[in-house]
C-alpha positions as CSV (number, residue, x, y, z in Angstrom):
1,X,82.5,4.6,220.4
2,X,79.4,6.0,221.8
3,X,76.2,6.6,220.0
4,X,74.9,9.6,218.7
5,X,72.5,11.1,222.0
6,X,75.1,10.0,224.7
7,X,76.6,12.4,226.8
8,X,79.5,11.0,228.9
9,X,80.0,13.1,232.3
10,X,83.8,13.8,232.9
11,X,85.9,16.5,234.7
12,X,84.3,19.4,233.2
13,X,81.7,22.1,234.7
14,X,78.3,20.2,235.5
15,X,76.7,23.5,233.4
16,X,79.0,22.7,229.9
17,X,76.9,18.7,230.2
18,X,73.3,20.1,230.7
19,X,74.2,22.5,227.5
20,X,75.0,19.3,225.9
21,X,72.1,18.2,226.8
22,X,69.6,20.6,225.9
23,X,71.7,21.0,222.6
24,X,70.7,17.6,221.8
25,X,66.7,18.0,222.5
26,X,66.9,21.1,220.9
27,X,68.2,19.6,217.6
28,X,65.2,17.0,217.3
29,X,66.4,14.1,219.7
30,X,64.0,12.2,221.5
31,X,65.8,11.0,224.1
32,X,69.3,11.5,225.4
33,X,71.1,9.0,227.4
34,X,73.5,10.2,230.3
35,X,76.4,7.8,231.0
36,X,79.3,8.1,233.7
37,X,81.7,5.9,235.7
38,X,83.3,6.0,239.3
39,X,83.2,9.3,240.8
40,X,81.5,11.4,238.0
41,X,78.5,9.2,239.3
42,X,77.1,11.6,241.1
43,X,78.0,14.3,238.4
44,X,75.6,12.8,236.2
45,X,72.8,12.5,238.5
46,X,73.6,16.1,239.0
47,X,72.9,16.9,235.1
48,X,70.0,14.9,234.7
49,X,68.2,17.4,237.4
50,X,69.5,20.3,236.7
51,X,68.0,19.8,233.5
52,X,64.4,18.2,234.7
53,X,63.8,20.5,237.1
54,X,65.8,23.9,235.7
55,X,65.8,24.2,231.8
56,X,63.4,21.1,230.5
57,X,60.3,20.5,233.1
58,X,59.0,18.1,230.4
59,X,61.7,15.8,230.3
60,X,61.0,12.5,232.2
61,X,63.6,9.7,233.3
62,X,62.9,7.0,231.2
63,X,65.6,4.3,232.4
64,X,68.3,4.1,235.3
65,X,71.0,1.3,234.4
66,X,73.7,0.6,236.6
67,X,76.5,-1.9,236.7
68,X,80.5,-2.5,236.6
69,X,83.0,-2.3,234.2
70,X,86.3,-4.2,235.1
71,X,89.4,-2.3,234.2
72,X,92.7,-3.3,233.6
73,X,95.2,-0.7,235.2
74,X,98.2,0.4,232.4
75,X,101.0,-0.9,234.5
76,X,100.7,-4.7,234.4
77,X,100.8,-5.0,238.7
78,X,97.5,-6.0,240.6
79,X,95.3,-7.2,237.9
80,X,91.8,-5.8,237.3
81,X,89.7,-3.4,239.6
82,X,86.0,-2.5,239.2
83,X,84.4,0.5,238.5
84,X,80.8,1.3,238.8
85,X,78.6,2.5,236.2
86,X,75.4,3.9,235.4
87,X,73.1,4.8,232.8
88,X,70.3,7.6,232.7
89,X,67.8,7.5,229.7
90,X,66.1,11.1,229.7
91,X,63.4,11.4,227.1
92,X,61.3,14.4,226.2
């Protein structure tokens, strides 16, 4: 489950995460912590800019975390494959 200021960066429009976002500074959070996996990588690294440098000049990266997640594909063939991950902490 993920905490309450996490945004997790998907499929959708980079635009429909920075409202997210700016949502949650906007209703009293300190800081707001980015996290994707794989190819939405770059996606949230997209966000987290969009947001310094377009809509929220005072917001400052705080923390960059990355690492791996193993995953266990749903048909039981090859085993486990890794998937990167990483972390942004934004904070205001």
């Amino acid at each position: 489950m993920a905490e309450a200021n996490t945004v997790l960066i998907g499929r959708k429009p980079a635009m429909n995460y920075v409202l997210a976002c700016i949502t949650l500074f906007h209703s009293g959070a300190k800081e707001v912590t980015v996290k994707a996996r794989g190819k939405a990588i770059s996606h949230a690294i997209d966000v987290v800019e969009v947001v310094r440098r377009r809509f929220l000049p005072d917001v400052k990266i705080k923390t960059i975390n990355i690492g791996t997640d193993k995953v266990v594909p749903q048909a039981e063939t090859d085993g486990q494959t890794n998937v990167s991950t990483i972390e942004i902490t934004i904070t205001r």
